[in-house]
N, C-alpha and C positions, 0 to 999 in steps of 0.2 A: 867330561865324559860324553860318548854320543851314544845316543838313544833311540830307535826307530821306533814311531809312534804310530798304532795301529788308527783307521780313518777317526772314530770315537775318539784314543786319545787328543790327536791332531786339532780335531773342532771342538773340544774340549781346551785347549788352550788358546783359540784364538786370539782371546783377547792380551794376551803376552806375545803370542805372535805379532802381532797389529804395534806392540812397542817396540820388539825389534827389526821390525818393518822400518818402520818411520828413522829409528835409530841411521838404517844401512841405507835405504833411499831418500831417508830427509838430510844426506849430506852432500855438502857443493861437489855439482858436476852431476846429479841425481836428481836436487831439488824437487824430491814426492811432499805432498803435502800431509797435515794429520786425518784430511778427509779421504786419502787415495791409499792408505795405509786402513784405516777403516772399512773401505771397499774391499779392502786385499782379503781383511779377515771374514765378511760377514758375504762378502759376494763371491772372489775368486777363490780362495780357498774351498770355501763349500761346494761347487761346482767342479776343481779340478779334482776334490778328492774322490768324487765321484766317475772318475775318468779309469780305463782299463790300465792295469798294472800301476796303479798307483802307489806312490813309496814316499815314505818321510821321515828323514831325521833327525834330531833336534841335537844339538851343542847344550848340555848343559855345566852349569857352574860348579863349586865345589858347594852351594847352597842350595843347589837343586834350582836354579831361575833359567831359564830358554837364554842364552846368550847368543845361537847361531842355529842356522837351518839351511836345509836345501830339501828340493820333492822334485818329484817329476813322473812322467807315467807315460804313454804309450799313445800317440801323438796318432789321428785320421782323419781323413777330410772331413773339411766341417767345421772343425777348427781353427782356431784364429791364426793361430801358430803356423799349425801344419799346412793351412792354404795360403800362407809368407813362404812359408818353403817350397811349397809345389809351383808358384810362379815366379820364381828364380832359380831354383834346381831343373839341371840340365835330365829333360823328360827320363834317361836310361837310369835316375836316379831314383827317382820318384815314382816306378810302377809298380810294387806293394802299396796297399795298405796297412799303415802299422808298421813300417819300416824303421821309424823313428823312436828313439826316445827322449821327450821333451824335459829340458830342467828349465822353470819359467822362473823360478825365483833359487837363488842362495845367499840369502842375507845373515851378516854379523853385526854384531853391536858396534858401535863407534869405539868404544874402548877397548874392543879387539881388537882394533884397526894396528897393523905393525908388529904382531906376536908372531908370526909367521904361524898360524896356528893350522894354513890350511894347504 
């Protein structure tokens, strides 16, 4: 089932976020660690959810556990993101601000991996 989680629910779960964090980025070729996966939860998440248009949804199991996620919100300079894009995007691209909409993270559990789930 997927679930869109208001900012409250969202930081309310981080710390199940932070497991399937590590799950999707602590696998080869990703190699995050369990301290970078703790950052995600306690630093960038609380930060992004505070970001304009912010949205998140979570993948859950048939026991109600966070197995998958993705977020994103509405990306302007100043940003770490959005100023990678603005110095590679051709300038006729880049003259709004708020043009973009950033997904910084969509991670699945490792034993999703192969279900074709997405």
């Amino acid at each position: 089932m997927i679930a869109v989680l208001d900012v409250d629910q969202t930081l309310e779960a981080a710390r199940e976020l932070a497991a399937v964090y590590l799950s999707a980025f602590g696998a080869p070729g990703y190699d995050e660690d369990p301290a970078r996966a703790e950052a995600f939860a306690k630093e960038q998440l609380p930060l992004h959810s505070q970001r304009d248009g912010f949205k998140f949804v979570a993948a859950r199991s048939d026991d109600d556990r966070i197995v998958g996620f993705a977020y994103g919100f509405t990306g302007q300079r100043g940003q770490w993101w959005s100023d990678r894009i603005a110095e590679t995007a051709p300038p006729r691209l880049y003259r709004r601000k708020g043009w973009q909409v950033l997904v910084p993270d969509l991670g699945w559990g490792s034993a999703l991996y192969g279900l074709r789930l997405g």
